[in-house]
LOLUMSE-482647 format. One line per field, with one value per residue: residue in one letter; y, x, z of N, C-alpha, C in turn; residue number from 1; chain. Coordinates in steps of 0.02 Angstrom, whole numbers. Layout:
# LOLUMSE-482647
residu: A; ...
n.north: Y; ...
n.east: X; ...
n.up: Z; ...
ca.north: Y; ...
ca.east: X; ...
ca.up: Z; ...
c.north: Y; ...
c.east: X; ...
c.up: Z; ...
num: NUM; ...
chaine: A; ...
END
This chain:
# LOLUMSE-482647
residu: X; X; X; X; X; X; X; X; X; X; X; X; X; X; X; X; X; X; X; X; X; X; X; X; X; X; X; X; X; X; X; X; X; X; X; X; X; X; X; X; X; X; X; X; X; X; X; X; X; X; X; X; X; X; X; X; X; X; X; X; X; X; X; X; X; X; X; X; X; X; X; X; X; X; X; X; X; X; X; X; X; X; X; X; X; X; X; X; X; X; X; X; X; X; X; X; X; X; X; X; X; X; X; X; X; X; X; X; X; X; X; X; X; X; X; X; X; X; X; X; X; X; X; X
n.north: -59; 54; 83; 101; 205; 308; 304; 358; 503; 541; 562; 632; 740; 756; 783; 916; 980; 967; 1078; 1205; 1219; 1243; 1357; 1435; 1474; 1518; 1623; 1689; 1690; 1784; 1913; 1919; 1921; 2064; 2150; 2184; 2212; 2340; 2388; 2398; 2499; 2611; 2615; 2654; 2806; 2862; 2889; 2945; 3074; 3095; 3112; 3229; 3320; 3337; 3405; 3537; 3572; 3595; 3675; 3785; 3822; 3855; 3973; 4065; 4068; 4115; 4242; 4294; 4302; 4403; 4525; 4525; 4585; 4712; 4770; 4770; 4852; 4967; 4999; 5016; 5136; 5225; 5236; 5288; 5415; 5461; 5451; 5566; 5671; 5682; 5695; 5822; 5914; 5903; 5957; 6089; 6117; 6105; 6227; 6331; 6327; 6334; 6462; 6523; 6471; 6567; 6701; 6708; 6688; 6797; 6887; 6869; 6916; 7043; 7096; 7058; 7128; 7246; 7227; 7242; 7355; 7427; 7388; 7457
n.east: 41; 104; 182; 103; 47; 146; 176; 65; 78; 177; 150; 59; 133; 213; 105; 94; 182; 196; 102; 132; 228; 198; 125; 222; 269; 164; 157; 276; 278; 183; 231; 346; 281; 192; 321; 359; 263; 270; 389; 386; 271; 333; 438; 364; 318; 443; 491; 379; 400; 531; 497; 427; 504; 591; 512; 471; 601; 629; 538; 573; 707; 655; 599; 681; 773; 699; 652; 809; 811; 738; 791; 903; 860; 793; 901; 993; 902; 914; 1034; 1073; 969; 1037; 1143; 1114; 1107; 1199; 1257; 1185; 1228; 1364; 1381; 1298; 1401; 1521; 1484; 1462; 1595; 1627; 1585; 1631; 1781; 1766; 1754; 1855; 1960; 1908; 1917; 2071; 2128; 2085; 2126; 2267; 2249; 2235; 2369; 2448; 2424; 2434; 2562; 2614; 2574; 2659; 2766; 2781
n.up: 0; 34; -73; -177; -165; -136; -273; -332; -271; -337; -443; -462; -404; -530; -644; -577; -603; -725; -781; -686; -782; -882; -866; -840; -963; -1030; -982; -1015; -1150; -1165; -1088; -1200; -1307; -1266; -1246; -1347; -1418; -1353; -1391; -1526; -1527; -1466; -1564; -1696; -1638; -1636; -1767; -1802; -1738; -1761; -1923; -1915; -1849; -1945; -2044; -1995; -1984; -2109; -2137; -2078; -2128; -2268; -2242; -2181; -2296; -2377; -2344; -2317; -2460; -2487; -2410; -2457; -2586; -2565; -2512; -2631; -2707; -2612; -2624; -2770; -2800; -2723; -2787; -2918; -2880; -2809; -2931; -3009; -2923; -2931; -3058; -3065; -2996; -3077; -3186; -3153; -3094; -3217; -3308; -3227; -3238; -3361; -3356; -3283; -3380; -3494; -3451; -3411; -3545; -3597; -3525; -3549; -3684; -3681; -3623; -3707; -3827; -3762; -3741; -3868; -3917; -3852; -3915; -4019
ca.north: 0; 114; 86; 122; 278; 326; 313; 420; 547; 551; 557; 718; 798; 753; 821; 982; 1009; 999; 1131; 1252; 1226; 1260; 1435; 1486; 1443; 1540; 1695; 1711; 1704; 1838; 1958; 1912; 1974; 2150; 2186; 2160; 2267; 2425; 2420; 2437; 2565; 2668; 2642; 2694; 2846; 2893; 2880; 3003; 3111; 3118; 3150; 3288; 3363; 3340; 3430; 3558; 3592; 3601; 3730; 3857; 3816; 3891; 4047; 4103; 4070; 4153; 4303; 4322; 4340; 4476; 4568; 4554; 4599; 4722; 4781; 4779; 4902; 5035; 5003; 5038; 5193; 5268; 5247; 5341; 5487; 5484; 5479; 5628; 5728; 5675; 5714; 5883; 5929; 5897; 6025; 6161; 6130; 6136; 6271; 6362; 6298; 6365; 6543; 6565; 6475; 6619; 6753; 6716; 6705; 6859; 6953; 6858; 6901; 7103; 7076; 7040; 7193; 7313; 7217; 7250; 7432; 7451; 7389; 7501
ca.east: 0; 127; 215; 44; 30; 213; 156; 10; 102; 235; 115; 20; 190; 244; 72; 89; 259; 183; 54; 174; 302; 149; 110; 260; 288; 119; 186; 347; 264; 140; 288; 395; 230; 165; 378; 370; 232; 271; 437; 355; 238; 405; 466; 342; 311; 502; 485; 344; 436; 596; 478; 388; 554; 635; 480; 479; 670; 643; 497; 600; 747; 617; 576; 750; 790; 656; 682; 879; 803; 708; 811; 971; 841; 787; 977; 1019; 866; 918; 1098; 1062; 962; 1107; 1213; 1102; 1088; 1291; 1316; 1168; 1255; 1447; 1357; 1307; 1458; 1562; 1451; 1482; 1659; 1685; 1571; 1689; 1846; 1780; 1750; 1926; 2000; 1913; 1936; 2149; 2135; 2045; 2195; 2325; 2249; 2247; 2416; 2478; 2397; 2481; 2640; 2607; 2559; 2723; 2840; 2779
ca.up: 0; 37; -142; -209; -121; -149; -339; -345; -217; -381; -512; -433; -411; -586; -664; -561; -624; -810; -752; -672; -845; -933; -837; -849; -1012; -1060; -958; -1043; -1224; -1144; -1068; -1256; -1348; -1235; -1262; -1437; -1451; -1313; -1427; -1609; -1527; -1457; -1639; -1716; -1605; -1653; -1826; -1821; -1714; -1820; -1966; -1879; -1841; -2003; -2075; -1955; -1989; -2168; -2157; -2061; -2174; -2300; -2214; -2187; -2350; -2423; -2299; -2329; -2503; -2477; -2368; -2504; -2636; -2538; -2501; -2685; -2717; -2589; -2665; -2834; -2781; -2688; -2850; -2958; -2836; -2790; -2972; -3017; -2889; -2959; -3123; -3058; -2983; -3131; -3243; -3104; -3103; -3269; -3284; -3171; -3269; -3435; -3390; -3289; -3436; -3516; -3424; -3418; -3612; -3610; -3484; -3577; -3758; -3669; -3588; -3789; -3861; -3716; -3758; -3965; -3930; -3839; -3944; -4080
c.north: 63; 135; 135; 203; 318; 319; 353; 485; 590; 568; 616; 757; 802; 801; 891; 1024; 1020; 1069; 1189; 1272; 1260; 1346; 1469; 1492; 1507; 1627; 1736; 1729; 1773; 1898; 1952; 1953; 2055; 2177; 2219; 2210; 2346; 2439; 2450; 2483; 2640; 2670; 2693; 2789; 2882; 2907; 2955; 3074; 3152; 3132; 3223; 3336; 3379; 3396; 3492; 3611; 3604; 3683; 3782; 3855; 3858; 3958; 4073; 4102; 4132; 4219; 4336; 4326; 4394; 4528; 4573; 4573; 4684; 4795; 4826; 4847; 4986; 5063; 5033; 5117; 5225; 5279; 5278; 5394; 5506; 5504; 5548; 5688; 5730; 5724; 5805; 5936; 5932; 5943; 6064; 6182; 6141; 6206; 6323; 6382; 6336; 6448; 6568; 6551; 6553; 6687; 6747; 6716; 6779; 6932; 6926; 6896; 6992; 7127; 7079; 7104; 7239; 7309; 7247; 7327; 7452; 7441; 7425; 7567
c.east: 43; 172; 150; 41; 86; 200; 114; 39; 168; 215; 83; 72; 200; 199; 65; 131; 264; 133; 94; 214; 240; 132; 154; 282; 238; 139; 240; 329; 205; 193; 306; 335; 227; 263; 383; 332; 237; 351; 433; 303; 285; 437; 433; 312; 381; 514; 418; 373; 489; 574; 448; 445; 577; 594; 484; 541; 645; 610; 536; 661; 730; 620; 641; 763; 746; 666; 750; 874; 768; 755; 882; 927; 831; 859; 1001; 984; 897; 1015; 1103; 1011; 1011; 1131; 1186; 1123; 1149; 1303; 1277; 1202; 1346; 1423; 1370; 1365; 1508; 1547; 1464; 1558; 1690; 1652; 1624; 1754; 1832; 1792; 1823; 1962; 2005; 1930; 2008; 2139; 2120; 2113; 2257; 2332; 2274; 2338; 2464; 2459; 2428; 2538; 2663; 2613; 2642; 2772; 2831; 2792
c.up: 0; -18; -183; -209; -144; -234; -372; -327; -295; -441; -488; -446; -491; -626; -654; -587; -700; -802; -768; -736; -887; -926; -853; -925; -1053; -1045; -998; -1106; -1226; -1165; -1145; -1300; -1326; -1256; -1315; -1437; -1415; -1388; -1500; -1596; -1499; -1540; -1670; -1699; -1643; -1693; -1828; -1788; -1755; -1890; -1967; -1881; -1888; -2054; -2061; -1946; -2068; -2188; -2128; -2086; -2221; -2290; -2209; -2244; -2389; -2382; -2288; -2427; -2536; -2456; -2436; -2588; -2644; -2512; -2556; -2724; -2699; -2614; -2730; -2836; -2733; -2735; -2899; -2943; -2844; -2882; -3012; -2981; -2929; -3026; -3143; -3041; -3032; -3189; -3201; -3122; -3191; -3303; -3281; -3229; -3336; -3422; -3351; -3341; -3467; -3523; -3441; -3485; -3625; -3576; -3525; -3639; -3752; -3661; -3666; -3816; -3832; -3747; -3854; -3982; -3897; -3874; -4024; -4066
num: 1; 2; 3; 4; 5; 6; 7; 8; 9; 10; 11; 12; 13; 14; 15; 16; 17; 18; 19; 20; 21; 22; 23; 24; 25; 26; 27; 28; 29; 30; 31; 32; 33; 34; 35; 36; 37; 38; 39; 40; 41; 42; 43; 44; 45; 46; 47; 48; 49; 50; 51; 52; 53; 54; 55; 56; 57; 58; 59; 60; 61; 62; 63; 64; 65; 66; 67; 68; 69; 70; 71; 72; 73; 74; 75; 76; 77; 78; 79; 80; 81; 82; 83; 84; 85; 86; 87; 88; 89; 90; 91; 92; 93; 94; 95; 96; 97; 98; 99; 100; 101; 102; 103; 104; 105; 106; 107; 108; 109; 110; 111; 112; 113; 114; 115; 116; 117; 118; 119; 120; 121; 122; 123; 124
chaine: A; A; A; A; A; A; A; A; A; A; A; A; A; A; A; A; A; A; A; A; A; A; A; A; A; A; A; A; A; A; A; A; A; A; A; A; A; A; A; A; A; A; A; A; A; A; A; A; A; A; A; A; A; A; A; A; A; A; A; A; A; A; A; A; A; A; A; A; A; A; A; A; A; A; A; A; A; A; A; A; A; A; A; A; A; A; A; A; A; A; A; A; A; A; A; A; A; A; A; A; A; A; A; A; A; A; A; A; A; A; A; A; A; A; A; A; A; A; A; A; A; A; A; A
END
């Protein structure tokens, strides 16, 4: 009887011990799944992230761009109006002076041409 007993007593344990392998067994492929999937929902999370950003970076890439071409368009405008003006005024300035330049030319021709005639009348 007590073989008997000592047989069943071994056969309970043994069955419990497929049980338990079985639980844990079911646990582990649980845990290996929910991982699996918190980590392809962190991927994917990152992935939209780093597109978000990349987009994000591109559009204010844009705007500066387009805004350092305004501002040197912008630049070039008030540049090119300066250089009319500087050179209407050079312009003007250069008719004054010569202006100027013609009539002392004239004038000294005019005391030189006298200056010759005194000298003409004197040596006669």
């Amino acid at each position: 009887m007590k073989a008997k007993l000592t047989i069943v007593l071994a056969a309970i344990l043994a069955s419990q011990t497929a049980i338990v392998a079985q639980d844990v067994a079911q646990d582990t492929d649980k845990a290996a799944k929910d991982t699996g999937h918190a980590t392809k929902k962190v991927a994917k999370g990152t992935v939209h992230a780093t597109d978000k950003t990349a987009k994000d970076t591109a559009h204010g890439t844009k705007v500066v761009a387009k805004d350092t071409g305004k501002a040197t368009d912008k630049a070039a405008d008030k540049t090119a109006v300066a250089t009319k003006d500087a050179a209407k005024d050079t312009g003007k300035a250069t008719e004054d002076v010569a202006k100027d330049t013609g009539k002392g030319v004239k004038k000294g021709a005019k005391g030189v041409g006298h200056g010759v005639k005194k000298t003409v009348d004197v040596v006669k």
